[in-house]
ZAMARGU-4260 file (C-alpha; in steps of 0.2 Angstrom, whole numbers, plus 5000, padded with zeros to 4 digits):
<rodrens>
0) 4927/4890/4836 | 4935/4875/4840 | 4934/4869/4856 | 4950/4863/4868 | 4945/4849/4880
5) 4962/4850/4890 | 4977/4862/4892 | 4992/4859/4901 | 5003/4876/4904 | 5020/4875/4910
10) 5032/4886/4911 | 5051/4891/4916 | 5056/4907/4920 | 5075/4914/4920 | 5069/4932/4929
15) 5076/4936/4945 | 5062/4948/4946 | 5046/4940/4942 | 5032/4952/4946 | 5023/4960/4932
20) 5020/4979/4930 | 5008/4990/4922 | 4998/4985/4909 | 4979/4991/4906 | 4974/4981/4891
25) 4969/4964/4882 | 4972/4956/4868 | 4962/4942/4858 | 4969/4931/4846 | 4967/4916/4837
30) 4967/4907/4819 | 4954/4905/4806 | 4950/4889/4798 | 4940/4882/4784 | 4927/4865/4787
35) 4944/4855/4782 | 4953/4862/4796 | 4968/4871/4784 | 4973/4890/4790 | 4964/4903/4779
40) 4974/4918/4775 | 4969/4935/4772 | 4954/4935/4782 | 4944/4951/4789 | 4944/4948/4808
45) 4931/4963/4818 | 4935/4964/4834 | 4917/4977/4843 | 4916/4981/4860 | 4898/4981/4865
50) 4898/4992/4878 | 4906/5006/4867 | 4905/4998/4849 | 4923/5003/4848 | 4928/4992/4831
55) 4946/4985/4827 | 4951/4977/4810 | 4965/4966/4806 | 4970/4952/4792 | 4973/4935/4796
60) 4993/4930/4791 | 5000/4916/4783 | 4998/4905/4794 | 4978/4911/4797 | 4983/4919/4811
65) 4977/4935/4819 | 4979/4945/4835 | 4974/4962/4841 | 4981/4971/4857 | 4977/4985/4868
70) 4959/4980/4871 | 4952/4989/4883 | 4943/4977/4896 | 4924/4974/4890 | 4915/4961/4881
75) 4918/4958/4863 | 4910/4951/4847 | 4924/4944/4836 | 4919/4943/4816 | 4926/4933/4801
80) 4923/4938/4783 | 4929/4933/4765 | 4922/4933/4749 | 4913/4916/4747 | 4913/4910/4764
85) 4899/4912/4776 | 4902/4925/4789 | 4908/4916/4807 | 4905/4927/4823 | 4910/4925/4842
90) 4898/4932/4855 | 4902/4937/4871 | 4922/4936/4873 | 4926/4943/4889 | 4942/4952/4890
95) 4952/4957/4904 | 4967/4966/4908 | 4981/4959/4903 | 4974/4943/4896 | 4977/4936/4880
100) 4960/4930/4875 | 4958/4916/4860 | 4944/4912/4847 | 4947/4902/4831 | 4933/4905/4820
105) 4929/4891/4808 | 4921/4897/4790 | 4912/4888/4777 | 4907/4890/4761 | 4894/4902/4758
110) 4886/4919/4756 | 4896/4932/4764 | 4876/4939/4771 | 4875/4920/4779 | 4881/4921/4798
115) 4885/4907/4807 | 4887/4912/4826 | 4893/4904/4842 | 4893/4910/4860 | 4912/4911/4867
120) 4916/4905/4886 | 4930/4911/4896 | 4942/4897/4897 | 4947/4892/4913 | 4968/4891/4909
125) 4981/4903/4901 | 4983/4897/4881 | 4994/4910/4874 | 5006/4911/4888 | 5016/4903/4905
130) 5011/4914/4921 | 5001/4914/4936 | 4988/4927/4938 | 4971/4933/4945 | 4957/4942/4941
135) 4945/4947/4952 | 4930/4954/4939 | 4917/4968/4945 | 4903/4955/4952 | 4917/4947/4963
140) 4922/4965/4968 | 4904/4970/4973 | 4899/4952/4981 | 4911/4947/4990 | 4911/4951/5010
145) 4929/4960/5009 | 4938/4966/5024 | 4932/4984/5027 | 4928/4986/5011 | 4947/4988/5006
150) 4950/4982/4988 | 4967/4977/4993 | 4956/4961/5001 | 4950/4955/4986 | 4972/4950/4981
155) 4969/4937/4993 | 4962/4925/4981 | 4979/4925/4974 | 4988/4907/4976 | 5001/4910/4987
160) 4994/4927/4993 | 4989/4927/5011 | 4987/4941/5024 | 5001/4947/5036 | 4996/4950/5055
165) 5013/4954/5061 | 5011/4974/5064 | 5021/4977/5050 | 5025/4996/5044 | 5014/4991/5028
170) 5000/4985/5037 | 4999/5001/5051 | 5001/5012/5034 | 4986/5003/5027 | 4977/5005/5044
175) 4976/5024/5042 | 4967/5023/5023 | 4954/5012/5030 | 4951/5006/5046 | 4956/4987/5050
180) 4972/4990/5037 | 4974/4974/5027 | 4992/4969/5021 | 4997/4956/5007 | 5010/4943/5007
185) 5014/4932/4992 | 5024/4915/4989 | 5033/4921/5010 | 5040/4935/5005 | 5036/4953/5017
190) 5021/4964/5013 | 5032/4978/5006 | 5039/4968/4992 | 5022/4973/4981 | 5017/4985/4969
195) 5003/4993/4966 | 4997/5001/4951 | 4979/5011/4949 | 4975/5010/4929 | 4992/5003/4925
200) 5001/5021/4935 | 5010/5018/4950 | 5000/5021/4967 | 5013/5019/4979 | 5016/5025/4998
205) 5034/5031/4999 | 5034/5029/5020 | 5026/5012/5021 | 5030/5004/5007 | 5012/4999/5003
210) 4998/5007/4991 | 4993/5027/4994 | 4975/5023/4995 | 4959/5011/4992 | 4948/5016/4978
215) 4930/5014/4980 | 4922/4997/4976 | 4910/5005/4966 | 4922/5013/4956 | 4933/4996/4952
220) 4930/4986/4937 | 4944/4972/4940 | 4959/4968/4950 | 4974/4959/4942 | 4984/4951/4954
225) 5001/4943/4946 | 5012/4933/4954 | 5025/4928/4943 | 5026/4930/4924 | 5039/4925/4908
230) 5035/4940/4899 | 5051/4954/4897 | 5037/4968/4899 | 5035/4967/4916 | 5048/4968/4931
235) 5051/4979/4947 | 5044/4970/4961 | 5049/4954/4970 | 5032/4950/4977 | 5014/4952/4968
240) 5010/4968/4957 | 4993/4974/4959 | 4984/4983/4944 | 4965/4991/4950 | 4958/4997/4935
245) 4943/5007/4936 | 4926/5007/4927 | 4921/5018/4910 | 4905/5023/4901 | 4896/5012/4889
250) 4884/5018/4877 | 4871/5016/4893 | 4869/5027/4904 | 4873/5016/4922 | 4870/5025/4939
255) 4873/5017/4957 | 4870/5025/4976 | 4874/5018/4991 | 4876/5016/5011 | 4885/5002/5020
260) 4879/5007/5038 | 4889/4998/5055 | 4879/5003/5070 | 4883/4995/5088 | 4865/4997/5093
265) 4864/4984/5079 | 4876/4974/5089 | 4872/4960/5100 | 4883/4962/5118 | 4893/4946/5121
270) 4884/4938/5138 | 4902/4934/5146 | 4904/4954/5144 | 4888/4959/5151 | 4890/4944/5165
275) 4906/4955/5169 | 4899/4971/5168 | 4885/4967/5180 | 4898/4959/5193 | 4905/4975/5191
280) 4894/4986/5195 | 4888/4974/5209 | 4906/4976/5219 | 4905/4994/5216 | 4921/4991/5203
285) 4928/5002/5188 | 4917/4996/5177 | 4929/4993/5160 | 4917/4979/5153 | 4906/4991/5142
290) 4899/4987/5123 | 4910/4996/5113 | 4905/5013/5103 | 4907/5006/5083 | 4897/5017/5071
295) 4904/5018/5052 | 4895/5023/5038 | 4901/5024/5019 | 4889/5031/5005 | 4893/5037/4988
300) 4885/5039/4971 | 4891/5036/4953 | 4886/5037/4934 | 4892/5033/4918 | 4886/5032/4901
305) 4890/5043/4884 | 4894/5059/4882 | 4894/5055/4862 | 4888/5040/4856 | 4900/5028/4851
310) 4913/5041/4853 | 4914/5049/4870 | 4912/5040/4886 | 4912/5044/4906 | 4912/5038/4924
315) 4911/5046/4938 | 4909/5043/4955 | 4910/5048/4975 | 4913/5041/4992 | 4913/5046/5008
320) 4917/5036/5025 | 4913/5043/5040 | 4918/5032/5057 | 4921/5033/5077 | 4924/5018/5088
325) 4926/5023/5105 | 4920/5013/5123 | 4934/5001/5124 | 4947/5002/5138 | 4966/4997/5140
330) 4978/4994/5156 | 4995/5002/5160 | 5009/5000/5174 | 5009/5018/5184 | 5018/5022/5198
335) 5009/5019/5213 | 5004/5035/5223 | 5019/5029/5237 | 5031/5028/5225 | 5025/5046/5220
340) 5027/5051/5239 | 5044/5044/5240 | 5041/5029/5250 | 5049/5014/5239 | 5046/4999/5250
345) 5035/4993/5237 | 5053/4989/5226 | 5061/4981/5241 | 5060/4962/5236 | 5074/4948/5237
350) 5082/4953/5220 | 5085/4970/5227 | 5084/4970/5244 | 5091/4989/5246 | 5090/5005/5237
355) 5109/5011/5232 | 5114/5026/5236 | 5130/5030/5223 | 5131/5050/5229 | 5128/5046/5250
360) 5113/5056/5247 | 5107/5048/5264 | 5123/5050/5273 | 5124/5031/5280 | 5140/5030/5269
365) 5136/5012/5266 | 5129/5014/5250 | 5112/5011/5252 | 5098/5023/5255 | 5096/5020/5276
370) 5074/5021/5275 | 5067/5017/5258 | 5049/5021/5261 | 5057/5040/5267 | 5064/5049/5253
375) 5053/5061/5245 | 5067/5075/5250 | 5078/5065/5236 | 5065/5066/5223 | 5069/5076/5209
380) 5058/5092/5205 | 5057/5089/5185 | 5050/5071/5189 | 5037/5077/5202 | 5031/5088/5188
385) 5031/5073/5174 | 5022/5063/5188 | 5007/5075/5186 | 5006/5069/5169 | 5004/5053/5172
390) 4986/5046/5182 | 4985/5038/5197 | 4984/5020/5200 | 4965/5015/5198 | 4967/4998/5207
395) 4978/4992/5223 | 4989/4980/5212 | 5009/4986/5208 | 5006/4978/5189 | 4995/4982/5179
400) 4985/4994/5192 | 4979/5007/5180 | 4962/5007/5167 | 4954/5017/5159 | 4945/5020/5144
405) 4953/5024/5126 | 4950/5041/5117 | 4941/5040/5103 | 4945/5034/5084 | 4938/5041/5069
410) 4940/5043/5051 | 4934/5052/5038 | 4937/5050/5019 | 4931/5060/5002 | 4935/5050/4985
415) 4932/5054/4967 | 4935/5049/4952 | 4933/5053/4934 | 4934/5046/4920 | 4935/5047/4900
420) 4933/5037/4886 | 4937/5045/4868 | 4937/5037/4852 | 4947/5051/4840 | 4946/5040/4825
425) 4946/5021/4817 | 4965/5021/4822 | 4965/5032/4838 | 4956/5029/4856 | 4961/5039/4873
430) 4956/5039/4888 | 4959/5049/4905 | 4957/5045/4926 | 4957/5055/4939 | 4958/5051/4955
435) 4956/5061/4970 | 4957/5054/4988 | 4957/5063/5007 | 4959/5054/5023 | 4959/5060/5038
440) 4962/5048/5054 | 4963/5051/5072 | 4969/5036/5084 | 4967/5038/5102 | 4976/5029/5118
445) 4973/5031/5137 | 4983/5044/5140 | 4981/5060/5129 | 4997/5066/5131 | 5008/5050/5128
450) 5001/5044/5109 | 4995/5029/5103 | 5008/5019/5108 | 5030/5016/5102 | 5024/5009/5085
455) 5015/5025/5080 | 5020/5043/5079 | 5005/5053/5080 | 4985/5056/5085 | 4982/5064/5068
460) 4986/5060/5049 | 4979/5070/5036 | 4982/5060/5019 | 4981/5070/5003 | 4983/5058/4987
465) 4981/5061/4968 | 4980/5048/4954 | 4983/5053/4935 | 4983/5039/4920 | 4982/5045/4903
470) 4983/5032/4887 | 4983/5034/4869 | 4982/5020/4856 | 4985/5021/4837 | 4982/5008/4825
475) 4998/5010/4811 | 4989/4997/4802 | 4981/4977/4803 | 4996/4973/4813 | 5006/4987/4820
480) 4999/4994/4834 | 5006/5008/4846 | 5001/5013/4864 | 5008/5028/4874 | 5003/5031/4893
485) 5008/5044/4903 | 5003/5045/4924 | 5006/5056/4939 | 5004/5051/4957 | 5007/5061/4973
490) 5006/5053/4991 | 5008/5067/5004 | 5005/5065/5023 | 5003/5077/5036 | 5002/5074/5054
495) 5000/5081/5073 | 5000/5076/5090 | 4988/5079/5104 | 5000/5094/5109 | 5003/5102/5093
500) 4999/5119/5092 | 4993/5117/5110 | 5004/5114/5125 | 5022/5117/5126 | 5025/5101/5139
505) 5044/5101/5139 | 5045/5120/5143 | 5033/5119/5157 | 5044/5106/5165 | 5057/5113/5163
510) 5067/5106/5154 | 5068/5120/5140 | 5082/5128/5152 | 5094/5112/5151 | 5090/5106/5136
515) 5088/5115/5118 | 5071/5110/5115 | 5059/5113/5098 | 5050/5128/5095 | 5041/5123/5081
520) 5023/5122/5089 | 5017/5107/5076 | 5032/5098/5088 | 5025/5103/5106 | 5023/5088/5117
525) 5030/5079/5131 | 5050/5072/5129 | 5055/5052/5129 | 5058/5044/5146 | 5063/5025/5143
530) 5066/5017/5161 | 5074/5002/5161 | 5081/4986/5172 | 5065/4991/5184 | 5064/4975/5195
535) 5045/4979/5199 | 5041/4979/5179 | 5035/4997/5185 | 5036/5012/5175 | 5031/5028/5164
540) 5019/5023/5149 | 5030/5025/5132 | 5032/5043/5130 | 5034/5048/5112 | 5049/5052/5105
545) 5047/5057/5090 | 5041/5073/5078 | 5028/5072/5068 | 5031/5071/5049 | 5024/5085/5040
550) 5025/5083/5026 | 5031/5063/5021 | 5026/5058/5004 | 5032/5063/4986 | 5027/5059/4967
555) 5030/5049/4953 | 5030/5053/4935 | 5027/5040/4924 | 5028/5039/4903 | 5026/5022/4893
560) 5026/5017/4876 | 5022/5001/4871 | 5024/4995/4852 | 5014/4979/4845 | 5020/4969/4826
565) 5011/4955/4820 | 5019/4944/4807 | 5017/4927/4804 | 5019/4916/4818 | 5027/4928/4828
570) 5019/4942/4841 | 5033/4954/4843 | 5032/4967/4858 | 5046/4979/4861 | 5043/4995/4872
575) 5051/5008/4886 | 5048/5016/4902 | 5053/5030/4912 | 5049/5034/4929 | 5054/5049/4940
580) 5053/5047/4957 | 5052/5062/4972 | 5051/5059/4989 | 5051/5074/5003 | 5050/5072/5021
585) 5053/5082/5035 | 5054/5079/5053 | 5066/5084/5067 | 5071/5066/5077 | 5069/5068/5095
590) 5064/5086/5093 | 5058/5086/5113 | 5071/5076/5119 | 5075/5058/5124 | 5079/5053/5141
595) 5085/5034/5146 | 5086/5028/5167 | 5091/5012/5172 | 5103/5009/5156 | 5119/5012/5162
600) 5133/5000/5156 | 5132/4992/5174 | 5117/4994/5177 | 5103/5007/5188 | 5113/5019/5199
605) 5101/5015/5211 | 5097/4997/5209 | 5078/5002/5200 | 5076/5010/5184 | 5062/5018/5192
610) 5071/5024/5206 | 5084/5033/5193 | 5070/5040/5187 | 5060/5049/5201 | 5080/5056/5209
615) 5082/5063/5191 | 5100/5048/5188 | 5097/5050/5170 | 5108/5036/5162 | 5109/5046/5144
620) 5101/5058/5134 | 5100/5068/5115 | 5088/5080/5108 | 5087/5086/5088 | 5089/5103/5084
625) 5087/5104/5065 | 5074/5097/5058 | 5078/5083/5044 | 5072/5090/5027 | 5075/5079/5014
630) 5070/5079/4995 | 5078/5063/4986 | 5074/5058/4971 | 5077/5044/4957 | 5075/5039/4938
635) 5069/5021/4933 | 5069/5017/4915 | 5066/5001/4907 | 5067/4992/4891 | 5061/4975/4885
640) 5058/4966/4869 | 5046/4951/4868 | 5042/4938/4856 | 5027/4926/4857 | 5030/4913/4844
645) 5016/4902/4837 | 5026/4885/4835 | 5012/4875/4834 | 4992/4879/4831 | 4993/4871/4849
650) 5011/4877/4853 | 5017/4895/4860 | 5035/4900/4866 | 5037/4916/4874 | 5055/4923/4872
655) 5060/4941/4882 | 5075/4952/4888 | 5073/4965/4898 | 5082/4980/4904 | 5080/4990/4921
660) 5094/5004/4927 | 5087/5009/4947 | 5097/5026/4946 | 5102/5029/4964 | 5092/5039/4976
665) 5100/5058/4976 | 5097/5072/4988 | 5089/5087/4979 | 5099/5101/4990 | 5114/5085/4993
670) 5108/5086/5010 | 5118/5070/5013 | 5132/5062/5018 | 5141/5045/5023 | 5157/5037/5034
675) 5170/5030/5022 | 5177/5018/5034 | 5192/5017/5022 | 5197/5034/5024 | 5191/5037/5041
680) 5181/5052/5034 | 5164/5059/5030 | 5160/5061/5012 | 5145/5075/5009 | 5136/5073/4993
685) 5139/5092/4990 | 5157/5087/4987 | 5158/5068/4982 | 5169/5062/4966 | 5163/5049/4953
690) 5174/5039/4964 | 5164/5041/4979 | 5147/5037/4969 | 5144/5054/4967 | 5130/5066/4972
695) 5120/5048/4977 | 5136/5042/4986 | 5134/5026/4980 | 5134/5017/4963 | 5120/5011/4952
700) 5120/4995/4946 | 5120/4996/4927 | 5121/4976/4923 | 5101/4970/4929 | 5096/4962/4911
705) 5081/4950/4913 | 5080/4935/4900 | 5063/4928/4901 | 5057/4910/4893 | 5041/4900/4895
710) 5029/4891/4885 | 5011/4886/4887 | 5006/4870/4878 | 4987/4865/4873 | 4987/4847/4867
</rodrens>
């Protein structure tokens, strides 16, 4: 093989959507030589996998070049014959998904029985084509120290990739596959400009716009992280695209256990905490500086090998994650136990130097309550009762005068995954994955009643995600290839609150008699009060607003097929896709109500949100009846065609178009509608003309045509 000392690689892309999509496989390529350096023609070329001593034949062209796709990843032995040449053979090719590897092979006159062998390295730079990619192989997958053992981690050795800790939606939605959710960014754009794909089928999260799950790290054999790409196959996604592609049987049988054990009797406790704790304990404080309860355990098992030798391969394997982390403690603002008692002289300050009094309630007829730390009398029944919800004051101060410790969090996940590896024939090679993965995660906050905070929507979620990939290859001949994948993936969530199934709160405060309030028992729970313009920052913790979603989620069908020419100097790809899309949600906004104090258009009633609050001056309010049910659904479908051109032994161009129609998203039951601020009116989808976008109510873009161009150079 001859060597390359240098390679320079550049390339210009046309796409407005650079991110690559789904594929699984390999190729190697390359040309043949004799000892003068002229192309040879009409060569054998063996491509084995050693694992599975899978075989593919083809015949050098022309030009002596040859190419075989759809390699699944592996390490290969690539072999050169013709009658009176010696035989040449490369060792130890690695191939990876979605790479082009090449080996030129050099023969010389001989005896076909003489072999003359050389052992291939994995070059460091693209040949073939111009793009920007990462692979992170198994031994990187297994050694590295990745955040919480999240395969989404591993991305970030992507240029450009870096981690986003801005709370996003993407990165709270990861939080709840594993703990300590990590969230990727690419070249500055957001977290939920990525896909992901598990085995070249899409793996998405409909509700946070970031992967349904994290496989195991046992289970992984790469990642392939891309970041841009010329090539007209790939599209649909701004930022990065993500392809985990799983292990398979060789012809050995490969077994694995394991069990990464966190322990906080393993923990050291930091001396400034336990300095704290003792002054603590010493004063006869609450004692909030405790070592924290962490204890997370993941195990699991797998095995792989044949089922068949040479013909039928398998992998399986399981993981479970068991975890609780409890001991830490948080601080809120809670009314202080006068304000509880009517006695607001704690308010009174220079910005509002008297309580206002807009119905005379005290009789002065100036306006102003006469006593401020004397009106329990005016204090409205329904807020005595929320009061009792909320915990008394555990230290003197008017900010910040309540802690306490946090419930518990724990998480518990099951994974498996199974897979098989079939060679039907010399032309025909299938294989099937199967992924299944539960996740169930609790997330506690200091007051059980109130949720884990405004950013969040419930204690529990229950996760129930399946993976499908199924691929067939078939070989038409040396240099027509053929390769047809089909995949299913479904993402649903359930969730609950503290008080689901449990305690009816808005019904014993009640405020069932003024207000139409759920009586869906997966809804129970306390209503929203938002108090506002309080000139003491004092105030009820953020009670939740709204329902939990049960379910959120949906599937995705996908079917690929991708054909492969070889002929001369040219690589020809063509191929389409076609997605279906279903999402379902359900969830009844505000189901308990939603209360606002303080946020009058000029301001509190009484000069104190608070205040408005506790003598019942509510400044607005809404509750949801019917629950918000909806089922939309799209089709994607795609088309490219792609030609690598072999210029040069030492030049490639890579030509492409592409084709995308995003058919807009459609109601199942035309559960929708939308203001025509035209017409003044409301247009339902149930009814909606062609002129009106239709059931979608709005129109599809058919125009989004992709050229791509690059070239990658290797003096």
């Amino acid at each position: 093989m001859k060597p390359s000392y240098s390679l320079l690689t550049i390339c210009a892309l046309l796409a407005v959507q650079p991110a690559r999509a789904q594929e699984i496989t390999g190729s190697i390529s390359g040309e043949v030589h004799d000892t003068s350096g002229s192309v040879m023609p009409g060569v054998n070329v063996t491509v084995v996998n050693i694992g599975t001593n899978v075989a593919k034949v083809v015949t050098t062209g022309p030009g002596g070049t040859y190419r075989v796709p759809f390699l699944i990843f592996g390490t290969y032995t690539v072999t050169a014959e013709l009658a009176g040449f010696k035989t040449s053979r490369a060792e130890n090719v690695p191939v990876s998904t979605s790479q082009e590897a090449r080996v030129d092979l050099t023969l010389s006159v001989g005896e076909v029985s003489e072999t003359v062998t050389i052992t291939a390295r994995e070059g460091l730079l693209k040949t073939e084509e111009a793009s920007i990619s990462t692979t992170v192989d198994q031994q990187m997958v297994t050694d590295l120290p990745l955040v919480g053992r999240q395969i989404i981690a591993a991305t970030l050795l992507s240029p450009g990739a870096y981690f986003v800790n801005n709370n996003s939606k993407a990165q709270r939605d990861s939080g709840f596959v594993r703990r300590n959710g990590v969230s990727l960014s690419v070249n500055g754009l957001t977290d939920i400009s990525n896909k992901f794909y598990f085995d070249g089928i899409e793996g998405m999260n409909f509700d946070g716009g970031t992967r349904a799950f994290d496989p195991s790290l046992e289970s992984v054999q790469e990642v392939k992280v891309f970041i841009n790409s010329n090539s007209a196959e790939y599209g649909g996604a701004a930022g990065a695209t993500v392809n985990v592609v799983t292990k398979s049987g060789t012809n050995q049988f490969h077994g694995h256990g394991y069990d990464y054990l966190q322990n906080d009797l393993l923990n050291a406790f930091q001396m400034d905490a336990k300095n704290l704790r003792a002054r603590q304990i010493a004063s006869n404080q609450l004692v909030t500086s405790n070592k924290p309860v962490v204890r997370n355990n993941t195990f699991g098992s797998g095995v792989g090998g044949p089922i068949r030798k040479d013909r039928i391969f398998f992998f399986a394997n399981y993981e479970g994650i068991r975890g609780t982390r409890s001991g830490q403690f948080g601080q809120r603002t809670v009314p202080t136990v006068k304000m509880r008692n009517g006695d607001f002289s704690e308010l009174i300050t220079p910005a509002l130097p008297a309580i206002k009094d807009p119905l005379n309630l005290g009789g002065s007829g100036t306006g102003f309550f006469p006593d401020p730390a004397n009106m329990k009398r005016f204090i409205d029944p329904t807020s005595l009762k929320t009061l009792q919800l909320v915990p008394l004051p555990t230290n003197g101060a008017l900010v910040n005068n309540f802690q306490g410790p946090i419930s518990p969090a724990g998480n518990v996940t099951n994974e498996v995954i199974g897979r098989i590896d079939y060679r039907l024939s010399d032309k025909d090679t299938f294989y099937g994955r199967y992924i299944y993965n539960f996740n169930h995660d609790f997330v506690g906050d200091l007051f059980p009643l109130f949720g884990p905070g405004s950013s969040d929507r419930s204690y529990k979620r229950n996760r129930h995600n399946q993976n499908v990939s199924l691929s067939e290859t078939h070989i038409f001949s040396s240099n027509v290839f053929n390769e047809f994948r089909a995949g299913w993936n479904r993402s649903l969530t359930f969730e609950e609150l503290e008080t689901s199934f449990k305690t009816d709160v808005g019904a014993q405060l009640g405020i069932g008699d003024q207000l139409p309030l759920t009586r869906n028992p997966l809804e129970w729970g306390p209503p929203n009060y938002a108090i506002s313009q309080s000139s003491s920052a004092l105030g009820l913790p953020g009670l939740r607003t709204g329902a939990p979603w049960n379910p959120n989620g949906g599937q995705i069908w996908q079917y690929a097929d991708n054909l492969s020419i070889i002929k001369g100097k040219h690589s020809l790809k063509a191929g389409v896709t076609i997605m279906r899309r279903n999402n379902v949600f359900i969830e009844t906004l505000t189901a308990r109500g939603a209360f606002g104090f303080g946020g009058a258009p000029g301001g509190a009633y009484t000069g104190d949100g608070l205040v408005d609050f506790l003598l019942g001056y509510i400044s607005s309010a809404s509750i949801g009846q019917a629950p918000l049910h909806g089922q939309p659904n799209q089709f994607w479908n795609s088309g490219y065609v792609q030609d690598d051109i072999k210029v040069t032994p030492y030049l490639t161009v890579n030509l492409g178009l592409r084709y995308d129609y995003f058919q807009r998203w459609k109601e199942k039951h035309d559960h929708w509608a939308s203001f025509d601020l035209a017409s003044n009116q409301i247009d339902y989808a149930k009814n909606a003309t062609d002129a009106q976008g239709g059931r979608a109510l709005q129109f599809s873009d058919p125009n989004k045509f992709g050229p791509r161009f690059g070239f990658a150079w290797r003096p």
